[in-house]
KEKE-3310 file (N, C-alpha, C; in steps of 0.2 Angstrom, whole numbers, plus 5000, padded with zeros to 4 digits):
npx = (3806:3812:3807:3813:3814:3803:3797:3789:3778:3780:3792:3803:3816:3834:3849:3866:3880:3892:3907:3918:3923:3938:3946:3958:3955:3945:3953:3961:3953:3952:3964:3970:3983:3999:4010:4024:4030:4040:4032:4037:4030:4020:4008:4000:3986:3981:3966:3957:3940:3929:3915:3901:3901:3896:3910:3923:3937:3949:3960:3970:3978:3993:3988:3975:3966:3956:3959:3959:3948:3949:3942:3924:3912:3900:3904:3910:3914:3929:3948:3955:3965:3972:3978:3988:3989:4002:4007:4005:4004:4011:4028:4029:4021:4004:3988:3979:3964:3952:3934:3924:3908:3918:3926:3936:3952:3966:3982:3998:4006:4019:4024:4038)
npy = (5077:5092:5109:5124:5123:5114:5100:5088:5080:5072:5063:5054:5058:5061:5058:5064:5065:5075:5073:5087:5097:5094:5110:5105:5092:5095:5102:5093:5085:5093:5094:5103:5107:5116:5117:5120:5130:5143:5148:5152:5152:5145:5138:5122:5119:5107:5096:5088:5082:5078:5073:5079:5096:5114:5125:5137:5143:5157:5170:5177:5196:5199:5210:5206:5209:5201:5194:5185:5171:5156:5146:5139:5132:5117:5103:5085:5071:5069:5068:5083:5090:5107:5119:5134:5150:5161:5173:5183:5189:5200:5198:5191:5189:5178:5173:5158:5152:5140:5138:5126:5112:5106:5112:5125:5132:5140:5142:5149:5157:5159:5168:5171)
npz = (4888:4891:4899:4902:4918:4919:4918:4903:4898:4887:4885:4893:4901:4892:4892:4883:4874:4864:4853:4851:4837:4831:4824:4815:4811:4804:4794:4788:4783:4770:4764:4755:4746:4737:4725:4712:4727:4732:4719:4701:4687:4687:4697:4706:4710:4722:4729:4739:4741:4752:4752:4742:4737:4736:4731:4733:4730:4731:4727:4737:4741:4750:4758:4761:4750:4737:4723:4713:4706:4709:4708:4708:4711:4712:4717:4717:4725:4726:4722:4717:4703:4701:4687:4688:4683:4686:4680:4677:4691:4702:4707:4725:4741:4743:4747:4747:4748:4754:4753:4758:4762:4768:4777:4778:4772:4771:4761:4761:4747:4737:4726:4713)
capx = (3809:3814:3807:3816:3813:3797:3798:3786:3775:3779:3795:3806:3824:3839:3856:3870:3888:3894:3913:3919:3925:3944:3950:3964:3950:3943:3957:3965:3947:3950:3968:3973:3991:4001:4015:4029:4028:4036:4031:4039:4026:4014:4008:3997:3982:3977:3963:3952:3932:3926:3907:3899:3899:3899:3919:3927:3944:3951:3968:3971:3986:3996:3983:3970:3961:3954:3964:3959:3944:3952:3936:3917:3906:3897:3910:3909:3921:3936:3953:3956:3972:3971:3985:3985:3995:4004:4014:4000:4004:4017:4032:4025:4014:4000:3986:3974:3959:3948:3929:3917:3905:3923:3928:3941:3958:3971:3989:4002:4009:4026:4027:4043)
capy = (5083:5096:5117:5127:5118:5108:5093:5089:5073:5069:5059:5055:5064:5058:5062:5061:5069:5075:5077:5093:5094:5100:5113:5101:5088:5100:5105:5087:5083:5097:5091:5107:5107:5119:5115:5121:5133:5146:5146:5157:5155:5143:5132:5116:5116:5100:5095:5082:5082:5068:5075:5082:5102:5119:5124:5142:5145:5163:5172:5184:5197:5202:5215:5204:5209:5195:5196:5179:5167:5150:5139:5144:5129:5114:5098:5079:5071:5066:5071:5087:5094:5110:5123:5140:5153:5165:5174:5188:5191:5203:5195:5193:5183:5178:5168:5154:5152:5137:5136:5120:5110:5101:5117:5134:5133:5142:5142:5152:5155:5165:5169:5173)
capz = (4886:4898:4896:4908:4924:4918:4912:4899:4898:4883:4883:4897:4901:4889:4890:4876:4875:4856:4855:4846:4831:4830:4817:4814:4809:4796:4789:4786:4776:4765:4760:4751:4743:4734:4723:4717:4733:4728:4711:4695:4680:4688:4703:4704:4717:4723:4736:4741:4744:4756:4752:4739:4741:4731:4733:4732:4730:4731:4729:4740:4740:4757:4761:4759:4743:4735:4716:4708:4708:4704:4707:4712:4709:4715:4716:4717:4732:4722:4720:4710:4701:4695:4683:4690:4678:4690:4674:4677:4696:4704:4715:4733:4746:4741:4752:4743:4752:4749:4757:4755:4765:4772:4779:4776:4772:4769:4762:4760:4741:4737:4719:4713)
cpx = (3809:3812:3809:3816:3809:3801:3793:3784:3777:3785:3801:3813:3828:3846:3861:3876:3889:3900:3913:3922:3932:3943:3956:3960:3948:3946:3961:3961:3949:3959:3972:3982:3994:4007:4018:4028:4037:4037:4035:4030:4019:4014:4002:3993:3980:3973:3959:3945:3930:3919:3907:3898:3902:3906:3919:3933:3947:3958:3968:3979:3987:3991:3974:3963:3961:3957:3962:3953:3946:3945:3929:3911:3905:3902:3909:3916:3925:3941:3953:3964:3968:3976:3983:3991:3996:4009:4009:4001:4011:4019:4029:4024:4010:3993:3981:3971:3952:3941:3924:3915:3913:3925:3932:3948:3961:3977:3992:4005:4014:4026:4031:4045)
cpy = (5088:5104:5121:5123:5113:5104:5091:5082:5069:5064:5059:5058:5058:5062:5059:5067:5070:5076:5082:5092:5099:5102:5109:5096:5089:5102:5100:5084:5086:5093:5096:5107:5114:5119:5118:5128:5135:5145:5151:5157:5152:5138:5129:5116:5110:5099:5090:5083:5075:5069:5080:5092:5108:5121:5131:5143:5152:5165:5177:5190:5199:5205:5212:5204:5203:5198:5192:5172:5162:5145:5143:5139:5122:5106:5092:5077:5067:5070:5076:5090:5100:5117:5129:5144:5158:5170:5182:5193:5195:5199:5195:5186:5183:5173:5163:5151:5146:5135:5131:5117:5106:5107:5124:5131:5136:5142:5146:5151:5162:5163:5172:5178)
cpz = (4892:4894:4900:4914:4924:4916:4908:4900:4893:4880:4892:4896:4897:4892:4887:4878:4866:4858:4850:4840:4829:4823:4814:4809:4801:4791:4784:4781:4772:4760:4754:4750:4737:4730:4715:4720:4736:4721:4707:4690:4681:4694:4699:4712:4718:4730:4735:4743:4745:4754:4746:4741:4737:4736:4729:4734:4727:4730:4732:4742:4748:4761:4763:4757:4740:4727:4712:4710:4704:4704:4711:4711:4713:4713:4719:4723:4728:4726:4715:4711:4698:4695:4688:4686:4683:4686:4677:4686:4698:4710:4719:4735:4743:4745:4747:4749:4751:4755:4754:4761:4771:4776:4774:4777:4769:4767:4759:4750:4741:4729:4716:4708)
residu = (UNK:UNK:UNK:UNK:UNK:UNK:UNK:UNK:UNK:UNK:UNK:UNK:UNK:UNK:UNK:UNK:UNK:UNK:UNK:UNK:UNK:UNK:UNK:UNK:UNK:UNK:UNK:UNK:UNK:UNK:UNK:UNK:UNK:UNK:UNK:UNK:UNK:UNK:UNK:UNK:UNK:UNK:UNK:UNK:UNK:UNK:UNK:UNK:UNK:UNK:UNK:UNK:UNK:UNK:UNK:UNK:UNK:UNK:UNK:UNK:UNK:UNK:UNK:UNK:UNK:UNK:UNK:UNK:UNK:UNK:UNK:UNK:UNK:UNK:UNK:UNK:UNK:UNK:UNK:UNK:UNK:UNK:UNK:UNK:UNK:UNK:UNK:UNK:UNK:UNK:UNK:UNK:UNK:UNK:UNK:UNK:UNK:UNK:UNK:UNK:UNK:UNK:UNK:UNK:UNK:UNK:UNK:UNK:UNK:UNK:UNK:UNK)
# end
Protein backbone atom coordinates (compact mmCIF):
# COMPACT_ATOMS: atom_id res chain seq x y z
CA UNK A 1 0.00 0.00 0.00
CA UNK A 2 1.29 3.33 -0.83
CA UNK A 3 0.56 6.80 1.79
CA UNK A 4 1.59 9.77 0.01
CA UNK A 5 5.17 9.03 -0.95
CA UNK A 6 5.68 6.11 1.90
CA UNK A 7 5.15 2.86 1.17
CA UNK A 8 3.72 0.88 3.82
CA UNK A 9 4.98 -2.51 5.00
CA UNK A 10 2.33 -4.07 4.79
CA UNK A 11 1.59 -5.16 1.32
CA UNK A 12 3.52 -4.71 -1.78
CA UNK A 13 2.47 -2.01 -4.63
CA UNK A 14 -0.45 -3.35 -7.21
CA UNK A 15 -1.60 -1.77 -10.04
CA UNK A 16 -5.08 -2.16 -11.92
CA UNK A 17 -6.97 -0.09 -14.51
CA UNK A 18 -11.17 0.12 -14.35
CA UNK A 19 -12.72 1.24 -17.60
CA UNK A 20 -15.37 3.89 -17.27
CA UNK A 21 -18.68 3.30 -17.50
CA UNK A 22 -20.33 5.22 -20.58
CA UNK A 23 -23.83 7.01 -20.17
CA UNK A 24 -24.87 5.24 -23.21
CA UNK A 25 -24.05 1.89 -21.17
CA UNK A 26 -26.47 3.12 -18.47
CA UNK A 27 -28.89 4.26 -20.20
CA UNK A 28 -29.30 1.01 -22.54
CA UNK A 29 -29.74 -1.15 -19.08
CA UNK A 30 -32.48 0.94 -18.18
CA UNK A 31 -34.55 0.24 -21.49
CA UNK A 32 -37.13 3.01 -20.97
CA UNK A 33 -39.88 3.16 -23.76
CA UNK A 34 -42.69 5.32 -24.48
CA UNK A 35 -45.58 4.49 -26.57
CA UNK A 36 -47.82 5.75 -28.52
CA UNK A 37 -45.49 8.94 -28.44
CA UNK A 38 -47.38 11.44 -28.82
CA UNK A 39 -50.15 10.15 -27.00
CA UNK A 40 -54.26 11.47 -26.97
CA UNK A 41 -55.93 9.76 -23.68
CA UNK A 42 -53.09 7.41 -22.80
CA UNK A 43 -49.33 6.12 -23.16
CA UNK A 44 -47.82 2.75 -22.17
CA UNK A 45 -44.41 2.89 -20.13
CA UNK A 46 -42.15 0.09 -20.54
CA UNK A 47 -38.62 -0.74 -18.86
CA UNK A 48 -36.45 -3.24 -17.94
CA UNK A 49 -34.47 -3.89 -14.56
CA UNK A 50 -31.24 -5.92 -14.81
CA UNK A 51 -30.84 -5.65 -10.68
CA UNK A 52 -33.03 -5.39 -8.09
CA UNK A 53 -33.59 -1.53 -7.06
CA UNK A 54 -36.03 1.02 -5.59
CA UNK A 55 -37.38 2.79 -8.93
CA UNK A 56 -38.79 6.44 -9.34
CA UNK A 57 -40.55 7.55 -12.15
CA UNK A 58 -41.62 11.36 -12.45
CA UNK A 59 -43.53 13.45 -14.99
CA UNK A 60 -42.31 16.55 -15.40
CA UNK A 61 -44.00 19.66 -17.52
CA UNK A 62 -41.68 21.90 -19.95
CA UNK A 63 -40.69 24.14 -17.09
CA UNK A 64 -39.63 21.33 -15.30
CA UNK A 65 -42.23 21.02 -12.39
CA UNK A 66 -42.50 17.63 -11.50
CA UNK A 67 -46.74 17.03 -12.16
CA UNK A 68 -47.17 13.26 -11.66
CA UNK A 69 -45.45 10.37 -9.69
CA UNK A 70 -45.97 7.21 -11.87
CA UNK A 71 -43.96 4.82 -9.82
CA UNK A 72 -41.87 5.15 -6.33
CA UNK A 73 -41.11 1.81 -5.00
CA UNK A 74 -38.56 -1.02 -4.71
CA UNK A 75 -38.74 -3.39 -7.95
CA UNK A 76 -37.49 -6.95 -8.93
CA UNK A 77 -35.27 -7.04 -12.45
CA UNK A 78 -37.90 -8.02 -14.90
CA UNK A 79 -39.78 -6.37 -17.54
CA UNK A 80 -42.54 -3.88 -16.56
CA UNK A 81 -45.52 -2.55 -18.66
CA UNK A 82 -47.27 0.12 -17.25
CA UNK A 83 -50.94 2.22 -18.32
CA UNK A 84 -50.46 5.85 -17.68
CA UNK A 85 -53.97 8.07 -18.16
CA UNK A 86 -52.88 11.34 -19.77
CA UNK A 87 -56.92 12.38 -20.23
CA UNK A 88 -56.02 14.71 -16.98
CA UNK A 89 -53.02 16.51 -18.63
CA UNK A 90 -52.89 19.78 -20.73
CA UNK A 91 -51.76 19.56 -24.61
CA UNK A 92 -47.78 19.96 -24.53
CA UNK A 93 -44.29 18.39 -23.69
CA UNK A 94 -43.89 16.68 -21.29
CA UNK A 95 -40.55 14.94 -19.91
CA UNK A 96 -40.69 11.31 -17.98
CA UNK A 97 -37.88 10.85 -15.73
CA UNK A 98 -37.03 7.35 -14.45
CA UNK A 99 -34.25 6.85 -11.56
CA UNK A 100 -32.90 3.35 -10.12
CA UNK A 101 -29.86 1.65 -9.14
CA UNK A 102 -29.51 0.96 -13.35
CA UNK A 103 -29.30 4.74 -13.75
CA UNK A 104 -31.44 8.16 -15.01
CA UNK A 105 -33.46 8.34 -17.92
CA UNK A 106 -35.18 10.52 -19.66
CA UNK A 107 -37.86 10.78 -22.48
CA UNK A 108 -39.50 13.03 -24.08
CA UNK A 109 -43.65 12.74 -24.03
CA UNK A 110 -45.88 14.98 -26.46
CA UNK A 111 -49.59 14.79 -25.41
CA UNK A 112 -51.90 15.69 -27.65
Amino acid sequence: AKCGSENSEWSATQHFTTSAARLADVNAAINLSIYPNPAKDQATIQFTLIQSSPVSINVYDISGRAVKTLRNEDLKPETYSMNFNTTDFAKGIYFVRMISGNGIQNQKLIIQ
